[in-house]
Backbone bond lengths (Angstrom), bond angles and torsions (degrees), N, CA, C in turn:
res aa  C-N    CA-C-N  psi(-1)  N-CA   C-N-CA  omega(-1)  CA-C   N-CA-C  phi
1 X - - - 1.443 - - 1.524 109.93 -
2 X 1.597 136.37 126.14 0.658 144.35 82.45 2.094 121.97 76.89
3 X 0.783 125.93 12.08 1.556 118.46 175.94 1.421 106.44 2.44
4 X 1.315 115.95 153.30 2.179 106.20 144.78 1.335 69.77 -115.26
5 X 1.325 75.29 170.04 1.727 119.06 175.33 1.636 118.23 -70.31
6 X 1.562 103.45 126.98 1.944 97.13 179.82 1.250 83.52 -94.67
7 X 1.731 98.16 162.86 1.548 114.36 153.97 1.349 114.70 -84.31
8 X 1.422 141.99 144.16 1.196 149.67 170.96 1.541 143.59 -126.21
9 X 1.022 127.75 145.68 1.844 108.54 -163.19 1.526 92.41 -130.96
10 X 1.441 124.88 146.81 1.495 131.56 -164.38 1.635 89.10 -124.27
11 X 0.915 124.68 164.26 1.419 132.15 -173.80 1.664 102.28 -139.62
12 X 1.254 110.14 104.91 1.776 111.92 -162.03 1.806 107.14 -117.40
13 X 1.223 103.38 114.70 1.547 98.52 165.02 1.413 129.73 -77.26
14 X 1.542 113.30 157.91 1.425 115.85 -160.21 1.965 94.54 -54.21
15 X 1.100 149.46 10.27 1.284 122.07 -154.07 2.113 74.51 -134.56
16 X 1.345 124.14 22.51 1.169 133.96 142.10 1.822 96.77 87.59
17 X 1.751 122.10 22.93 1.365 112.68 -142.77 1.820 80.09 -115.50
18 X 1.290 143.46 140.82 0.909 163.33 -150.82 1.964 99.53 -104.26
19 X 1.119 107.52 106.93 1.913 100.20 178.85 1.230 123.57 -149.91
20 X 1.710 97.40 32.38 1.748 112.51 147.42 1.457 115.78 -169.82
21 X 0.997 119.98 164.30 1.612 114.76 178.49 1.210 105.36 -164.98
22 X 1.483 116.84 147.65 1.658 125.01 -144.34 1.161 97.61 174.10
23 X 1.536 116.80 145.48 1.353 144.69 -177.92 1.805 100.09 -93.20
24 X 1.220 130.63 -13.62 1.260 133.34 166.35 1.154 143.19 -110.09
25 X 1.647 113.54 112.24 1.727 109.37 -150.74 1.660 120.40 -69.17
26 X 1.356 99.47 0.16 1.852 108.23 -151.22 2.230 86.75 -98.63
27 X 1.432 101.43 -26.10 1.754 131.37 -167.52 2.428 85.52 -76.34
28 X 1.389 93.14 -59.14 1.287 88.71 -157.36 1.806 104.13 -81.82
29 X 1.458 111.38 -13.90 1.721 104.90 159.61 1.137 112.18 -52.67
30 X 1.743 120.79 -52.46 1.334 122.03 -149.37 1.663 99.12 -73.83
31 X 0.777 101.42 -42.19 2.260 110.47 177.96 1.355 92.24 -55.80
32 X 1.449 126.46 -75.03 1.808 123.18 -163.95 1.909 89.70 -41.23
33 X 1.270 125.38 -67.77 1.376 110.01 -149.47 1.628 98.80 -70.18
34 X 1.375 134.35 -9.77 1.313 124.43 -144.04 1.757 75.53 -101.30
35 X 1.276 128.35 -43.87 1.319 117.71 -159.32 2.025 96.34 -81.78
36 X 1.279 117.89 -10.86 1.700 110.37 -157.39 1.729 76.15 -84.23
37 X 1.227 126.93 -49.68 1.245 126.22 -172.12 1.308 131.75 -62.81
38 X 1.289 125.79 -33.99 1.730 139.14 121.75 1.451 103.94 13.47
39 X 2.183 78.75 -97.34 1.759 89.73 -151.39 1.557 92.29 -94.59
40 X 1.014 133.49 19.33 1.735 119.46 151.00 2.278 96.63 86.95
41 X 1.580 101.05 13.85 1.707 110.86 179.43 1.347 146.26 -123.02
42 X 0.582 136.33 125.72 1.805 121.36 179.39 1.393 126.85 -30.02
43 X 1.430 95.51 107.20 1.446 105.33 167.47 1.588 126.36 -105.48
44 X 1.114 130.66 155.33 1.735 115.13 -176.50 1.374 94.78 -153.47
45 X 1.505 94.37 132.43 1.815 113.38 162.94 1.472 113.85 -58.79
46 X 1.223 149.65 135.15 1.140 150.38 133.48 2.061 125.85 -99.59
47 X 1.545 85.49 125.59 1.489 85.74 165.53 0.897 144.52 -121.62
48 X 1.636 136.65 168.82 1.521 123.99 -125.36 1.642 91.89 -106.08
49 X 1.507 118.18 -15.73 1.501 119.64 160.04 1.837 79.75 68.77
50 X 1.078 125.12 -112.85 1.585 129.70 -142.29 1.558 96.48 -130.38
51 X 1.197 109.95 154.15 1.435 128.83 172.00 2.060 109.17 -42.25
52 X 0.995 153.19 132.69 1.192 150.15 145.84 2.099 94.33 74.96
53 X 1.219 108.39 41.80 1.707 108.56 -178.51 1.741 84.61 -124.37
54 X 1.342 116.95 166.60 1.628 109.50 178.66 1.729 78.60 -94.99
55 X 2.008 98.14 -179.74 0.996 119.51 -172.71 1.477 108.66 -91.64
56 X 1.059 112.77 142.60 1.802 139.44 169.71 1.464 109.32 -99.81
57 X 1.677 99.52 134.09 1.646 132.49 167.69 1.382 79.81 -54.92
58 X 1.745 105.45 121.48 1.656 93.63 122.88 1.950 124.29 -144.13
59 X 1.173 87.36 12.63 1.520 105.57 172.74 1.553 127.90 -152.33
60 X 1.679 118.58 118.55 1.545 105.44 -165.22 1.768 92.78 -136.27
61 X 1.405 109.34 170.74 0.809 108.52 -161.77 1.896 104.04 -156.62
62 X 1.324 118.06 121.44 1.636 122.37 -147.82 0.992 96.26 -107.56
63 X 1.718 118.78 92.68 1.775 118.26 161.33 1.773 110.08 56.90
64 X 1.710 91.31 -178.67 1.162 87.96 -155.10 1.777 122.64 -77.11
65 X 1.187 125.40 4.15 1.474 134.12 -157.72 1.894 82.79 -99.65
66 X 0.912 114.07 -72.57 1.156 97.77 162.77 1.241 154.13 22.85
67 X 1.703 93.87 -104.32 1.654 130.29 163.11 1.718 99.01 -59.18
68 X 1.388 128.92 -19.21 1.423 99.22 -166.16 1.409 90.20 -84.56
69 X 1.617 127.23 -33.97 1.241 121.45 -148.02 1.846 104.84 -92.75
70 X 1.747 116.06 7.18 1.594 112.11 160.62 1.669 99.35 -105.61
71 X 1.388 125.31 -16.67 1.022 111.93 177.42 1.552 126.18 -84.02
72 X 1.477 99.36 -24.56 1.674 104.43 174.05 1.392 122.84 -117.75
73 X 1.153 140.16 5.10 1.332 166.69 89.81 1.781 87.56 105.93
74 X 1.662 113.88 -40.24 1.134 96.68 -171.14 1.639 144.13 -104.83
75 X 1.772 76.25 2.63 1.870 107.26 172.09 1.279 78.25 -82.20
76 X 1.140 163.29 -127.98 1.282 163.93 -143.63 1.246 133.97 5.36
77 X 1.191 111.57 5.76 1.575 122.40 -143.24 1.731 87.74 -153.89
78 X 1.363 110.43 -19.00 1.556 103.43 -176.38 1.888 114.46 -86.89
């Protein structure tokens, strides 16, 4: 039998190295900002759009000043 096709989102650092993958886009934001904030770099969501299509930008995230201010949203504000 047959698979269908999942949708999927890769979470890629600027040095092009792949270090999560997940069927949930809200799962693979929180990794892009959790890893840009880490190593202080660009990380970007890519998605898998369609079975055998390459992957599409659709979420990035610029080092660590950044990542602190989607990850902590509410020190930010103080």
């Amino acid at each position: 039998m047959k698979q269908s096709y999942r949708r999927h989102y890769l979470v890629v650092t600027e040095f092009n190295q792949i270090v999560h993958s997940t069927e949930d886009l809200a799962e693979a934001e929180r990794e892009c900002a959790e890893w840009a904030e880490w190593d202080d770099i660009l990380v970007v969501v890519q998605d898998s759009q369609a079975q055998g299509q390459p992957y599409k930008e659709v979420y990035r995230v610029d080092g660590y000043s950044q990542a602190v201010d989607i990850l902590y949203p509410e020190e930010a504000e103080l």
